[in-house]
ZAMARGU-4260 file (C-alpha; in steps of 0.2 Angstrom, whole numbers, plus 5000, padded with zeros to 4 digits):
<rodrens>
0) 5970/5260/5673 | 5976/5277/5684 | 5994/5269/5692 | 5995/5277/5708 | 6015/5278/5709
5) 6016/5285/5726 | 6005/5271/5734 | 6016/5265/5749 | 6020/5284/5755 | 6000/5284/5754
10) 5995/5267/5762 | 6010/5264/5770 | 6019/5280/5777 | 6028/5271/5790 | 6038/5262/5779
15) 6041/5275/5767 | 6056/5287/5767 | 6041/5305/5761 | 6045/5310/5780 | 6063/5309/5780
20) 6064/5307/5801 | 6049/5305/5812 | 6049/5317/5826 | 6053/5302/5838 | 6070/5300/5829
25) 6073/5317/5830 | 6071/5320/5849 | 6080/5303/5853 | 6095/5309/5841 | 6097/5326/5850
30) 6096/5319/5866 | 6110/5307/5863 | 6121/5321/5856 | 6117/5333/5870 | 6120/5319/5883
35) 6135/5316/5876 | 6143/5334/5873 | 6137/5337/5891 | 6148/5322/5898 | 6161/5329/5886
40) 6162/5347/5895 | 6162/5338/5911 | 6172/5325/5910 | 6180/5326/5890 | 6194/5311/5895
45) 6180/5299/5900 | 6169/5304/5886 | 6182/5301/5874 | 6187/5284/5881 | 6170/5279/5879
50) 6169/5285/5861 | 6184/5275/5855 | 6180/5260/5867 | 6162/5258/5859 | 6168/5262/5842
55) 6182/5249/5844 | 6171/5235/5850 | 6160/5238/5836 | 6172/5237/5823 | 6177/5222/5831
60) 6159/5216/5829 | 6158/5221/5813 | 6176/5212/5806 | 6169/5198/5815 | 6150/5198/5805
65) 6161/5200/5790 | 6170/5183/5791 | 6155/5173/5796 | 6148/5180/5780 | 6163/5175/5771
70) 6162/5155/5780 | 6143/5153/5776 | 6147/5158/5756 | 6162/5147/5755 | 6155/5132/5767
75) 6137/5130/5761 | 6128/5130/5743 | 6115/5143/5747 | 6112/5147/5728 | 6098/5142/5717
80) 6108/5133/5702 | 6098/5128/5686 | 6110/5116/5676 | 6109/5115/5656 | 6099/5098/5656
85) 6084/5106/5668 | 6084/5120/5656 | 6085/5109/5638 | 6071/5098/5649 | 6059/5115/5650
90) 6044/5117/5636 | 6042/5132/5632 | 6022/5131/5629 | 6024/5129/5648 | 6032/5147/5653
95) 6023/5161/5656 | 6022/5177/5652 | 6037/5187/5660 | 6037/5207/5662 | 6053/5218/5660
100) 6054/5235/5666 | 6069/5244/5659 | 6066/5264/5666 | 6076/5276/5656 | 6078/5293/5658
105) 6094/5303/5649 | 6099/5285/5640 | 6100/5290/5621 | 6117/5283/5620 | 6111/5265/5627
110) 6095/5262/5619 | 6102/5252/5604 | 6113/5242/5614 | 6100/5239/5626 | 6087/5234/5614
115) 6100/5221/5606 | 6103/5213/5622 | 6085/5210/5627 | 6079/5202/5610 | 6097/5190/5614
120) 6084/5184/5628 | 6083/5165/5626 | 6065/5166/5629 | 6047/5164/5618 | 6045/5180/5610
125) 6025/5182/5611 | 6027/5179/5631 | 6039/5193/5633 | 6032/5209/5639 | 6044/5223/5639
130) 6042/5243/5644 | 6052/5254/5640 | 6048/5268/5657 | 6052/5284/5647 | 6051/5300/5656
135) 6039/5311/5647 | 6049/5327/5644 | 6066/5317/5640 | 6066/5321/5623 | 6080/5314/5619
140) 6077/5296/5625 | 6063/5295/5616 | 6070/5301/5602 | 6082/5287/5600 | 6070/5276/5604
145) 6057/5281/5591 | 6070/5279/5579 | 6073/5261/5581 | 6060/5248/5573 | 6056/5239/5591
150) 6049/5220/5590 | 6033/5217/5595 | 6037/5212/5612 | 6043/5230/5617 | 6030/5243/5618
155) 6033/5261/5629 | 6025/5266/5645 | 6027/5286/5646 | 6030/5293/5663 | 6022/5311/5668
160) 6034/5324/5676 | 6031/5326/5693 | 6039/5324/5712 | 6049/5313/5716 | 6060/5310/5700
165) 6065/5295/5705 | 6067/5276/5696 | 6058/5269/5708 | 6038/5279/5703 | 6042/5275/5686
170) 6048/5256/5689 | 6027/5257/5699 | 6020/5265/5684 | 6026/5250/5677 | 6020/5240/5687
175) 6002/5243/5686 | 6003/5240/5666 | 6013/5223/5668 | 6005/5206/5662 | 6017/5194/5666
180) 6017/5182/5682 | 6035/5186/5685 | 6043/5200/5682 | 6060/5209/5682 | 6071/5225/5682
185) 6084/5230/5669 | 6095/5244/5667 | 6099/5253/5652 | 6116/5247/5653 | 6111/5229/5657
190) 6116/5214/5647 | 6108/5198/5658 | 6113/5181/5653 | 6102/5175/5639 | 6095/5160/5649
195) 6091/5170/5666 | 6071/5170/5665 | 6070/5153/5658 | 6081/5152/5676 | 6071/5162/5684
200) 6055/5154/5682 | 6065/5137/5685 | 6070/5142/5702 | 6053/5148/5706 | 6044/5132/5703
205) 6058/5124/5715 | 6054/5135/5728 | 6040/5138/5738 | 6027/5153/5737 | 6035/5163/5753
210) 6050/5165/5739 | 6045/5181/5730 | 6060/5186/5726 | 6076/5180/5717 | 6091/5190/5716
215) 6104/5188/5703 | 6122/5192/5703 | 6128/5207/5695 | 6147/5213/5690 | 6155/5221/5676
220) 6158/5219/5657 | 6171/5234/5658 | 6183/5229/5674 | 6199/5230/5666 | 6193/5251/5660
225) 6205/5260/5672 | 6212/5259/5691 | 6194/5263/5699 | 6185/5247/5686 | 6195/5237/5695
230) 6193/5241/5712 | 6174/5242/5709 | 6175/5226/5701 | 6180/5218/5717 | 6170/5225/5730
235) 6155/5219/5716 | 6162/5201/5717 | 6167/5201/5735 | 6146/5208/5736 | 6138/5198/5725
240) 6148/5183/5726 | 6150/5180/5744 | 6142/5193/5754 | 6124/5191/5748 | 6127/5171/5745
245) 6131/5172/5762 | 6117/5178/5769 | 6106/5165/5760 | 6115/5152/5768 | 6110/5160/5784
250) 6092/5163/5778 | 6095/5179/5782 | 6088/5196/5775 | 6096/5202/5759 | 6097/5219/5751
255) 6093/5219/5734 | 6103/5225/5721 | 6097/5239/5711 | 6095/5225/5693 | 6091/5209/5691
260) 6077/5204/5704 | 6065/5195/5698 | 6048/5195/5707 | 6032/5186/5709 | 6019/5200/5701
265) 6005/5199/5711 | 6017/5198/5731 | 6026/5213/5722 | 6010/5221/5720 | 6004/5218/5738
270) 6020/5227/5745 | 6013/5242/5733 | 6031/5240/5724 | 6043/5251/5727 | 6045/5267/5739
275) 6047/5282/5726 | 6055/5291/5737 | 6069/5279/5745 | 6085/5281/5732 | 6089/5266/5734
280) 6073/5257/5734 | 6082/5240/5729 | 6089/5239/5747 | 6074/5247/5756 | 6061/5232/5745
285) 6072/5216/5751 | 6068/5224/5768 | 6052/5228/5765 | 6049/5209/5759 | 6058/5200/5773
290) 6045/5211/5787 | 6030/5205/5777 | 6034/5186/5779 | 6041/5184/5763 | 6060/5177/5757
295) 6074/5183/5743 | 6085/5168/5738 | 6100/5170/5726 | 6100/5163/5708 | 6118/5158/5699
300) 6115/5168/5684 | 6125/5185/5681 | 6120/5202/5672 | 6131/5211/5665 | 6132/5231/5669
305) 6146/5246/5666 | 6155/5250/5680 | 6155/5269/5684 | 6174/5273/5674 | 6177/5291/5683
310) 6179/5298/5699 | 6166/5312/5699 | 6152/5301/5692 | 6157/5288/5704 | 6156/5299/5719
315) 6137/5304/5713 | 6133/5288/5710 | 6140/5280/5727 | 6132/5296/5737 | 6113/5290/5728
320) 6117/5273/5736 | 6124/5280/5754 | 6107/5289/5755 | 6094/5276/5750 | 6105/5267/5763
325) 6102/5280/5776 | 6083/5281/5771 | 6081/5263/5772 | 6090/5263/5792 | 6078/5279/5800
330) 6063/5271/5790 | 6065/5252/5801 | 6071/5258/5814 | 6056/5270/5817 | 6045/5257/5827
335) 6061/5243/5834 | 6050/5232/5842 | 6040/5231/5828 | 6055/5228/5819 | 6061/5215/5830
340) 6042/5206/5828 | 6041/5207/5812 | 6060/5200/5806 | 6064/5193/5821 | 6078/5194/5830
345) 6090/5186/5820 | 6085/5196/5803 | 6084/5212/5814 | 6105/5207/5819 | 6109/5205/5800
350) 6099/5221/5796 | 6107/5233/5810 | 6123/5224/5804 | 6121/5227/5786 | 6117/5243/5783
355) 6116/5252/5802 | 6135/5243/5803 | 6142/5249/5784 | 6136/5267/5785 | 6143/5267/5804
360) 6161/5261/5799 | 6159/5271/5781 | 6157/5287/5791 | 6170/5284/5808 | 6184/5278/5796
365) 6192/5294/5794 | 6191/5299/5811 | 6202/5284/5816 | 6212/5284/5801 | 6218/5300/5808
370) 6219/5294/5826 | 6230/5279/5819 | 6241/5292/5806 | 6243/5303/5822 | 6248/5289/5832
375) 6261/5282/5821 | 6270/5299/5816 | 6267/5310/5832 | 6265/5295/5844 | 6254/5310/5854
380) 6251/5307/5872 | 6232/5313/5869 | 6229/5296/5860 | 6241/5287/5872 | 6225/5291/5885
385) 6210/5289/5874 | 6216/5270/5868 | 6219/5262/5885 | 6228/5243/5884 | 6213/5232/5881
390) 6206/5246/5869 | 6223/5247/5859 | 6222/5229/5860 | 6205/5229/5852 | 6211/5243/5840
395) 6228/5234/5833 | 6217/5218/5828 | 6202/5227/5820 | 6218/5236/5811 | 6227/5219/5805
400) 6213/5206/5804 | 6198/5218/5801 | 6208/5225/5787 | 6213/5209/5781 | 6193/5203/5781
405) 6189/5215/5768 | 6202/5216/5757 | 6203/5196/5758 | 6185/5198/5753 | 6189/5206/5740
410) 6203/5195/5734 | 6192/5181/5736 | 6177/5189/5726 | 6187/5192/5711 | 6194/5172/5713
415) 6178/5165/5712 | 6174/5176/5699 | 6188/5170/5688 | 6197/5191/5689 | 6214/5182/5692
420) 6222/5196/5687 | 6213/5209/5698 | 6214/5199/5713 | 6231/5210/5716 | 6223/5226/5715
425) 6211/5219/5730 | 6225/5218/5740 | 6227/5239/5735 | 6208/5244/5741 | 6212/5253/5758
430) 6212/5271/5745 | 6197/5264/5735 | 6186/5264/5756 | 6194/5285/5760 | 6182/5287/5742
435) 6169/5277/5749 | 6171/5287/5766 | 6170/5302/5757 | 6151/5298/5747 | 6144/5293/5764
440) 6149/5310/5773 | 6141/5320/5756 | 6127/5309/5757 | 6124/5312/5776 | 6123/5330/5771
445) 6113/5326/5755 | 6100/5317/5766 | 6097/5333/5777 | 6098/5345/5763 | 6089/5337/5747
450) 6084/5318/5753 | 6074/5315/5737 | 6087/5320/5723 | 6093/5306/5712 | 6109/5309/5703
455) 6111/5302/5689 | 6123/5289/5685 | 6132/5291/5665 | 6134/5277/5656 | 6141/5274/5640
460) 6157/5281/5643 | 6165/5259/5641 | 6175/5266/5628 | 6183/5282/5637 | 6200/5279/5645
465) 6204/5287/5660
</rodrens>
């Protein structure tokens, strides 16, 4: 078999990110700006009240999404839920095969612990089908890796050197060699409960075949590591744990996070797997399914991953995300009619919301944050002007309850998740967002500058106190 791992970009170029911004985008962009610097020379008062008045009616919108996310988590059971007896109940002559991709590239120091947590699978060894992606000129990976006696279950797939370098062409290498009817993605660092494909394939056969796609919860097994552990600790849990449960309850679209789906092979195969050159081809994929008439559903199962321990590593890792964000907004948005027709109107709400909404608020935050540091220090009759009443009005409650929303998500998050003890640091988040803030503005400038570059998250660094 010759895997072609750039298929979509091929078949598909309209909904892959190879072309950055179509043309369309680009003319439509700089007509806005130039509209808008043009009503700024000739009237800069009226083009700054509108500014602030659409930016505070969307934050408004946005606080607003955010609670109804938090309502449909908390009021309805929207999660797949497997108990012990339905497991205990399951043969095992009756499962089938089940493929796990785990891509590794620069991982030397997480193979072995890797390799012990998959074989803690609770799962019939001959119907296991693991590759290990390893890129071909990562000598050291494959180093480590030859020097551990694998079960028979594991074997490698070797990955060729070329453009994009990027998990998502080596995850559809992977893809092309896999033999099981279901099949999931692990990272190095992973350590999935050892009864999640046993769940897996039990939540399949509850569901019907539009479900192609089930998503399980991820968070940490370092939260307590240092300051920035535990603030990424709750933003995981308030995600994971109530913003994506939300959106099942509202059978909305969901993003997927970057482990733990767990596909049907053959619908996975149809969408010609992942976009090698989306960064973030998790959250561009649940998309991608949702357009094709598909669904995602979430699974009450938890992998275990290592939180990113220090700042710059964070930053790189955080702008990756920002960016396939980015790529996954101008590449559905290219065609919004056909967007509109294909998730309908609803989904297309949830969609703009989700990811057009958080990069939006991600990259105006600073701008108010100074407007409001102004305002309370200098009490400057400039902002006096741009924030008439019912704008301050709107302004002071997306201050007070839209702040409250997400740190209460937070707080919430780590609550269900059983953190007690970091549901305090949730209320100390507002710094953890000016970091946030930071990786969307460097991943705006990474999206013009070098859209395809992957930078690498280190792992193994658990131990490290910082």
């Amino acid at each position: 078999m010759n895997p072609d791992p750039l298929a979509l970009s091929r078949l598909r170029p309209d909904l892959s990110a190879v072309t950055p911004f179509w043309r369309s985008q680009i003319i439509a962009g700089a007509i806005g700006l130039a509209l808008f610097l043009l009503l700024g020379l000739w009237q800069p008062l009226a083009a700054g009240r509108l500014f602030v008045g659409l930016a505070t009616m969307f934050y408004v919108l946005i606080t607003s999404y955010k609670l109804l996310l938090i309502y449909g988590s908390v009021r309805y059971d929207s999660e797949i839920r497997i108990t012990p007896e339905a497991l205990a109940r399951m043969e095992e002559t009756s499962l089938p095969v089940y493929s796990i991709l785990v891509p590794l590239f620069h991982e030397s120091e997480s193979v072995g612990a890797l390799v012990r947590s998959l074989c803690r699978l609770d799962y019939p060894r001959d119907k296991l089908d693991i590759q290990l992606l390893l890129e071909e000129d990562d000598a050291q990976t494959r180093a480590a890796v030859a020097a551990i006696d694998l079960p028979p279950e594991f074997r490698c797939t070797v990955v060729p050197p070329s453009q994009p370098r990027t998990k998502p062409k080596a995850c559809n290498i992977g893809l092309a060699f896999a033999r099981g009817e279901f099949l999931v993605i692990y990272d190095a660092e992973d350590q999935p409960e050892p009864d999640q494909l046993k769940k897996a394939v039990a939540g399949f056969r509850q569901c019907g075949p539009e479900v192609v796609c089930l998503q399980s919860k991820l968070n940490f097994y370092n939260p307590r590591q240092n300051l920035l552990t535990r603030f990424f600790s709750a933003e995981y849990s308030a995600w994971f744990d109530l913003s994506l449960p939300g959106l099942s309850s509202l059978h909305a679209v969901i993003p997927l996070g970057g482990t733990s789906n767990h596909f049907r092979t053959a619908p996975l195969r149809e969408l010609h797997g992942w976009d090698a050159y989306n960064v973030a081809e998790d959250c561009d994929l649940g998309i991608r399914i949702c357009r094709f008439g598909w669904k995602t559903r979430m699974l009450d199962t938890t992998t275990w991953e290592e939180a990113c321990s220090e700042p710059g590593f964070w930053i790189r890792q955080r702008t990756r995300w920002f960016k396939g964000y980015m790529q996954a907004w101008f590449v559905h948005t290219r065609r919004p009619v056909t967007l509109v027709r294909e998730l309908g109107f609803r989904n297309s709400f949830h969609f703009l919301m989700l990811i057009g909404g958080m990069l939006a608020c991600l990259l105006a935050n600073p701008v108010f944050w100074t407007f409001t540091a102004f305002w309370f220090v200098r009490r400057l009759q400039m902002l006096d002007t741009l924030f008439p009443p019912p704008v301050f009005l709107m302004g002071a409650f997306c201050l007070f309850l839209g702040n409250f929303a997400f740190v209460y998500a937070g707080a919430l998050g780590c609550y269900r998740r059983r953190y007690f003890d970091l549901v305090k640091f949730a209320l100390l988040m507002p710094p953890y967002w000016l970091f946030m803030s930071l990786a969307a503005w460097r991943a705006a400038g990474q999206l013009i500058t070098n859209p395809f570059h992957w930078e690498k998250t280190r792992h193994g660094l658990t131990g490290k106190k910082t």
